[in-house]
NUBA-652040 format. One record per atom (N, C-alpha, C): x, y, z. Coordinates in steps of 0.1 Angstrom, whole numbers, plus 5000, padded with zeros to 4 digits. Layout:
N
XYZ/...
// end
This chain:
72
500849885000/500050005000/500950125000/500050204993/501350374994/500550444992/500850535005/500350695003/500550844999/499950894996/501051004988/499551124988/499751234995/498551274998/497651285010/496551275002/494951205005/494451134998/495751084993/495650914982/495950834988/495250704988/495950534989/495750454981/497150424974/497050304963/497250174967/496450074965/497249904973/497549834958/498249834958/499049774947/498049614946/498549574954/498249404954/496449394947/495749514952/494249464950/494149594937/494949644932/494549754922/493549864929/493449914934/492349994942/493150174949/492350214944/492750394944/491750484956/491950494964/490950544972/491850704978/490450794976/490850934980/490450944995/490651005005/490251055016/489350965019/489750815015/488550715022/487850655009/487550745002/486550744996/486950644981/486850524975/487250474965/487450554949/488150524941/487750594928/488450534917/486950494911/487250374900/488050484890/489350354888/489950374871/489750274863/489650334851/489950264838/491250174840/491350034832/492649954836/493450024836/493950084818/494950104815/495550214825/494750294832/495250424838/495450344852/494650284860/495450204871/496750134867/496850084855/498350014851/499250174854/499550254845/499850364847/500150364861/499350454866/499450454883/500050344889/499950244887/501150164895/502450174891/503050164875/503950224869/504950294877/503950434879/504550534878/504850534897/504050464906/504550434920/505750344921/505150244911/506050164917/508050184914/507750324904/508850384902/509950464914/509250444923/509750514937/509950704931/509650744924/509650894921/510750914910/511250824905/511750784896/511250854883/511850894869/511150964858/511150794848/509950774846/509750644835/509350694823/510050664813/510150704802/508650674793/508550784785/507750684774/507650514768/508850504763/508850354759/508550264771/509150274783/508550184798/506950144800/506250284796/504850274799/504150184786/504950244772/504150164758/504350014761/505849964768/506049854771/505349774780/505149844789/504749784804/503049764799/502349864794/501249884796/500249834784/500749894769/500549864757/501149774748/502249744754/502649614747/503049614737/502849524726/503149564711/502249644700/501149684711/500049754699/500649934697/500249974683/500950044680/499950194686/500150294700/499450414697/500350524698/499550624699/499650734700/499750774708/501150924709/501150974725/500051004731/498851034722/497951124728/497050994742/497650864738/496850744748/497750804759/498450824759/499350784772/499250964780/499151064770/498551154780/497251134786/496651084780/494951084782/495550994797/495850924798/496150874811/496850954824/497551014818/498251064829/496851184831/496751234824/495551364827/494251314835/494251184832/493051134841/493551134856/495051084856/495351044871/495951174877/496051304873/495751394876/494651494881/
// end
């Protein structure tokens, strides 16, 4: 589990909860969000997330902002 905020993410059960209060993500953006924790504050590159997350399908940066803007 890791907190950061008035966030708590539990890795193990995928689950994002604000000030208590739960808040569903879309997979790909909880994949993200763990990513980007499990990075310890680390900068993870573009290709880490296409890799980690998208795999061999071919997108567009605009997928991977759409994600991060969500978990903002």
């Amino acid at each position: 589990v890791y907190l950061f905020g008035d966030a708590r993410w539990d890795r193990a059960a995928r689950r994002l909860s604000r000030c208590g209060v739960p808040v569903k993500l879309p997979w790909r953006v909880a994949e993200c969000l763990d990513l980007l924790v499990g990075a310890g504050g680390e900068i993870v590159p573009k290709e880490e997330f296409r890799r980690q997350i998208w795999g061999d399908a071919i997108i567009e940066d605009s997928n991977l902002a759409q994600c991060i803007a969500t978990l903002r």
